[in-house]
C-alpha positions in Angstrom: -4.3 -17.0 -8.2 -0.8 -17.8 -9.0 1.8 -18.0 -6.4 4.4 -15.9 -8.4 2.1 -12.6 -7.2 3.1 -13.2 -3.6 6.8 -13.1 -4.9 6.3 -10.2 -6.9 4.9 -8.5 -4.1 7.2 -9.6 -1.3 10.4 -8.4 -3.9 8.7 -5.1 -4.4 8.4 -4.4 -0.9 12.1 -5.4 0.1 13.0 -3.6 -3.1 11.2 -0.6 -1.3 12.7 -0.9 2.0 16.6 -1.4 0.9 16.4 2.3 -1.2 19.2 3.3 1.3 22.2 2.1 1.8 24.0 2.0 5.5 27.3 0.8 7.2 28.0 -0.3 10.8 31.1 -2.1 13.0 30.2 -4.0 15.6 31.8 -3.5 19.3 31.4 -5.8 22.0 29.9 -4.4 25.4 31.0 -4.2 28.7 28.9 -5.6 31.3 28.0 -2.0 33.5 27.4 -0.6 29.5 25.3 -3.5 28.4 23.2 -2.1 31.9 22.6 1.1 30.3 20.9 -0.7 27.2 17.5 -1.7 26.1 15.8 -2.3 22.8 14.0 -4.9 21.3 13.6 -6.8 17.9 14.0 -5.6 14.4 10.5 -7.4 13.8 7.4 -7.8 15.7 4.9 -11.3 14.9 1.2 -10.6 16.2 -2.1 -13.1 15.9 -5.3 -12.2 15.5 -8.9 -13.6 14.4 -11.4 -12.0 12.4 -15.1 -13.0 10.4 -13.9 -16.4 10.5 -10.0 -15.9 9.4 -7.0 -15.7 11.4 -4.4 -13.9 10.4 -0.5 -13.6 11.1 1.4 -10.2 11.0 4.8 -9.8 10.6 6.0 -6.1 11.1 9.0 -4.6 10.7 9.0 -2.1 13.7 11.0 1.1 12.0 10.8 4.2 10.3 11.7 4.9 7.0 12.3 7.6 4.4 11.7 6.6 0.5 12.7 7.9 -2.4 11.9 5.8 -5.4 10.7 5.9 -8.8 7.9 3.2 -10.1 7.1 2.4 -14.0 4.7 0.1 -15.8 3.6 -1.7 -12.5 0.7 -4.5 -13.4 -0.4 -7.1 -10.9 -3.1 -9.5 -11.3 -3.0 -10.8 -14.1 -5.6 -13.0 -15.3 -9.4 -13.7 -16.7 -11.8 -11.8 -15.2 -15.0 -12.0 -17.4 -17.1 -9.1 -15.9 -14.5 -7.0 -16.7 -11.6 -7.6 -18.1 -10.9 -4.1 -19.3 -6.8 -3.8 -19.3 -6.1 -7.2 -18.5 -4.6 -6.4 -14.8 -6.5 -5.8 -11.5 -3.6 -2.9 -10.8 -2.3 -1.0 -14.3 -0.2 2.2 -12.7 2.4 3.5 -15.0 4.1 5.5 -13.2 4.0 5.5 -9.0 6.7 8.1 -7.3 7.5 7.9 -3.7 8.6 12.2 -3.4 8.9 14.8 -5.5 11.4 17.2 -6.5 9.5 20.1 -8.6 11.6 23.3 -10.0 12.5 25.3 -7.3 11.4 23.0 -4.3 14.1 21.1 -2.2 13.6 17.2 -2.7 10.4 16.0 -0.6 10.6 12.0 0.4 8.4 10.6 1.9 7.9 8.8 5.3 6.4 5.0 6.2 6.0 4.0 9.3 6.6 0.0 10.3 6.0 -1.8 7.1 3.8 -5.3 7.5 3.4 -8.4 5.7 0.1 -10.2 7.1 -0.7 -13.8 5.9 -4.6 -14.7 6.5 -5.5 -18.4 6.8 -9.0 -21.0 6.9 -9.7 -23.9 8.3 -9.7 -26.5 5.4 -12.1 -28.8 6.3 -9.8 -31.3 7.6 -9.7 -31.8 11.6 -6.8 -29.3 12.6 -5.7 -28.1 9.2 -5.6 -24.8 7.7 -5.1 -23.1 4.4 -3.4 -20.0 3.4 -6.1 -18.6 1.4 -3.5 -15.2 0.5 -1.8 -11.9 2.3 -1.3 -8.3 2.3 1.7 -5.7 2.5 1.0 -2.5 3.9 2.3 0.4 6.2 0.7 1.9 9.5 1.9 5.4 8.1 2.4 7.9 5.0 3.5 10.8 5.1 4.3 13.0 1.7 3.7 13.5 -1.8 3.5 10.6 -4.3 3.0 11.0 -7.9 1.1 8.8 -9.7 -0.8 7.4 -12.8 -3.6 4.9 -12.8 -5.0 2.8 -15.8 -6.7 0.2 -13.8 -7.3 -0.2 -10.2 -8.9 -3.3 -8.6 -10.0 -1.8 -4.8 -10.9 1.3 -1.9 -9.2 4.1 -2.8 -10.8 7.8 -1.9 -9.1 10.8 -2.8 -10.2 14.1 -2.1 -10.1 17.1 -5.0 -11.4 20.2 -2.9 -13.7 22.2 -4.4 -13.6 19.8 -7.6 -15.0 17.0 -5.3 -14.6 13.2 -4.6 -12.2 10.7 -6.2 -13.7 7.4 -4.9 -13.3 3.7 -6.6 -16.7 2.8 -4.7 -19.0 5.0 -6.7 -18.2 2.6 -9.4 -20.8 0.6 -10.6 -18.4 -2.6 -10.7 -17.7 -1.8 -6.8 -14.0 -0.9 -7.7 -13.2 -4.4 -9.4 -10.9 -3.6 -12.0 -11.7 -0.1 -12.1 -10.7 2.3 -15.6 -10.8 5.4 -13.0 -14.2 6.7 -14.5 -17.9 7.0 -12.9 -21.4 8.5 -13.3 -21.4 11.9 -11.4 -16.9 11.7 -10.1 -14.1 13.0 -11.1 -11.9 11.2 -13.4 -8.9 9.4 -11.8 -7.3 10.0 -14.7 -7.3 13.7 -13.6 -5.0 13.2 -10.7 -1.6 13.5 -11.2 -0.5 12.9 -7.4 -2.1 12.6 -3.9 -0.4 14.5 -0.7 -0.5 11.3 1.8 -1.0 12.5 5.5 -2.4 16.2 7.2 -1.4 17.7 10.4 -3.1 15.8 12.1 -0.7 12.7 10.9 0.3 10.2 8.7 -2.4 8.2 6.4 -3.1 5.2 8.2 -4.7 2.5 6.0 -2.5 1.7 3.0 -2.4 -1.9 1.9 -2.1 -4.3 -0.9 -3.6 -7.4 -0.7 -3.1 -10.7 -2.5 -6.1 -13.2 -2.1 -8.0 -16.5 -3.7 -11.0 -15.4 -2.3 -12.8 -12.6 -0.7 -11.6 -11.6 2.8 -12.7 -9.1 5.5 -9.5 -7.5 7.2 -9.6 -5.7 10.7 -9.4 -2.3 10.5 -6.4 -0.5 12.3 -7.4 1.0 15.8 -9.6 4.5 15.3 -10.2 3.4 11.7 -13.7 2.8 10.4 -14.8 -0.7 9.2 -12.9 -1.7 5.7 -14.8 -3.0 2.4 -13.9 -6.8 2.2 -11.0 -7.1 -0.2 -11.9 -8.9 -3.3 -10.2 -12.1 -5.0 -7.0 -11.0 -6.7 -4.8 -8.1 -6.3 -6.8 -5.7 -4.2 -5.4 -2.0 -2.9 -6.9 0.3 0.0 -6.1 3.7 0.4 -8.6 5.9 1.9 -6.9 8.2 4.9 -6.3 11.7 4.5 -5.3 11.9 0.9 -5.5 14.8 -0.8 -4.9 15.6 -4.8 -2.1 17.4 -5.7 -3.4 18.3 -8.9 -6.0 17.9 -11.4 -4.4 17.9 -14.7 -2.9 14.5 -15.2 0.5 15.7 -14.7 2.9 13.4 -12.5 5.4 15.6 -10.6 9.4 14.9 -10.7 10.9 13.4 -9.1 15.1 13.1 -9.8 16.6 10.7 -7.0 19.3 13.4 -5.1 22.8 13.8 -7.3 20.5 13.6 -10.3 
């Protein structure tokens, strides 16, 4: 697994994150109002052990509201004899964070506390480790998000009403560079956009992970057990997520001013 995916990955995810742009002055405090204050660190750095991995988590502990437009996204880029299919574990062509349909005010969409985890191994060697890869994900979604899905390496389960399940584990490849179709499912060529979240909350188990061998992350609190995430790129999205439509069609979404 080349290095140049955890770049890619870590660019994206800033890329994300800076969609807005703010302004502050700074003022120094007085003593009795420096009293009055509390707060604590942009980021948050946990550790934690799991099936024989211990992992790292760097959290950014904040709220934010996206707005962005996604095209001809491939990661994972290599041989992969079983199935090589498109050539990429992850072939989305178009992946939009909001919406902003005739007649509808703009819809963004919320995360909550964005992560980067490293996982490591011992090596072998008395009191050395290896970074065997990572993952970027959020604790929470909330909102619409068009998108459109050639190949997908990974858990993702969306649910179509009436029309039933969209779920990348039905496939006979166990989701492994998946072209979206299976025996007895609906095509995920067939959803145009998923409605992340209910009102009961946020979808809690989004995550991309970047590995040189197969790993078993925890599960956040309250969630069931997750499939082990596979060598490569490797997505999981499960949690309360809904289609928005069955016919293919990715929503607009025109940034505000546009």
């Amino acid at each position: 697994m080349s290095r140049y995916f955890f770049v890619a990955l870590a660019l994206a995810a800033f890329n994300l994150l800076a969609a807005g742009n703010a302004s502050a002055q700074m003022r120094a405090l007085s003593d009795s109002e420096m009293s009055t204050v509390s707060g604590q660190g942009l980021f948050t750095v946990s550790n934690a052990s799991y099936n024989g991995f211990d992992f790292t988590r760097i959290a950014l502990d904040a709220d934010v509201t996206l707005n962005a437009n996604l095209a001809n996204l491939r990661l994972g880029e290599y041989n992969y004899g079983p199935r090589n299919g498109g050539g990429a574990d992850l072939d989305i062509s178009a992946l939009r964070f909001g919406r902003s349909d005739a007649g509808d005010a703009q819809r963004l969409v919320q995360i909550t506390n964005p992560y980067f985890e490293f996982v490591y191994q011992n090596s072998g060697s008395a009191g050395q480790r290896e970074i065997i890869g990572m993952r970027l994900g959020f604790d929470g979604i909330a909102g619409d998000i068009g998108m459109k899905i050639a190949t997908l390496s990974g858990a993702l389960r969306i649910d179509a009403g009436a029309a039933g399940i969209v779920d990348s584990l039905n496939d006979a490849g166990g989701g492994k560079r998946w072209n979206g179709e299976c025996t007895g499912c609906i095509s995920l060529s067939k959803v145009g956009g998923i409605t992340a979240g209910d009102a009961a909350g946020p979808s809690r188990d989004f995550w991309i992970s970047v590995l040189k061998t197969p790993v078993s992350f925890p599960a956040a609190p309250g969630m069931p057990a997750l499939t082990e995430a596979q060598a490569g790129i490797w997505l999981n999205w499960r949690d309360k997520l809904t289609a928005l439509n069955l016919t293919g069609l990715v929503p607009a979404n025109n940034p505000p001013g546009h």
